[in-house]
C-alpha positions in Angstrom: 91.9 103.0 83.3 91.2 102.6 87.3 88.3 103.8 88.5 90.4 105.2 91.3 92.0 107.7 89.0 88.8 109.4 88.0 88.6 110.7 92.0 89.4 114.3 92.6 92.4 114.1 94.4 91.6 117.2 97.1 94.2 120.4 97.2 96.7 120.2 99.9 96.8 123.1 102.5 99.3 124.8 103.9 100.5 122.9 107.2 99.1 124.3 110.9 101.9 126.3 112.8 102.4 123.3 115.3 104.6 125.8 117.9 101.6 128.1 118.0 99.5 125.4 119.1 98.7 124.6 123.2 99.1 121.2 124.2 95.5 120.8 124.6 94.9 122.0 120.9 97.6 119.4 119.7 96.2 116.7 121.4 92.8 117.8 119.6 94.6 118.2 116.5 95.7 115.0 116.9 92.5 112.9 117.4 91.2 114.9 114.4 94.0 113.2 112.1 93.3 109.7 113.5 89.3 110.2 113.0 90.3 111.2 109.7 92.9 108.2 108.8 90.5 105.7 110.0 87.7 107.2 107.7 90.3 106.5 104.6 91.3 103.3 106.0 87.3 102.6 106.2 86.9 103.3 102.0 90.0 101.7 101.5 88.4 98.8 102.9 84.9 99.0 101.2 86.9 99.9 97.8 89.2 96.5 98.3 85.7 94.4 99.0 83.9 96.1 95.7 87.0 95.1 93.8 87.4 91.8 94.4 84.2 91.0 94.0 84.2 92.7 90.7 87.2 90.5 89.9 85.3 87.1 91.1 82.6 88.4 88.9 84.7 88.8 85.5 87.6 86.0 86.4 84.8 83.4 85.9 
């Protein structure tokens, strides 16, 4: 089984209302999804590094 199965895999929510939105609050809406991408890009990383070193570990 992978480990990365065993996460909880969070509930997805209902979309914002995009039209409702000011430009200013899009914009802000925006940088909050890019934060957000680079913090899963950022465990993807550190999850990619602990497995292959796993696999260096237990290829020997």
């Amino acid at each position: 089984m992978n480990p990365d199965e065993l996460d909880p895999r969070p509930a997805k929510s209902k979309p914002k209302d995009l039209e409702a939105m000011s430009i200013e609050a899009l914009g802000d809406y925006i940088a909050e999804l890019e934060a957000e991408i680079a913090r899963a890009r950022e465990t993807i990383g550190r999850k990619q590094s602990a497995r292959s070193t796993a696999d260096s570990v237990f290829r020997r």
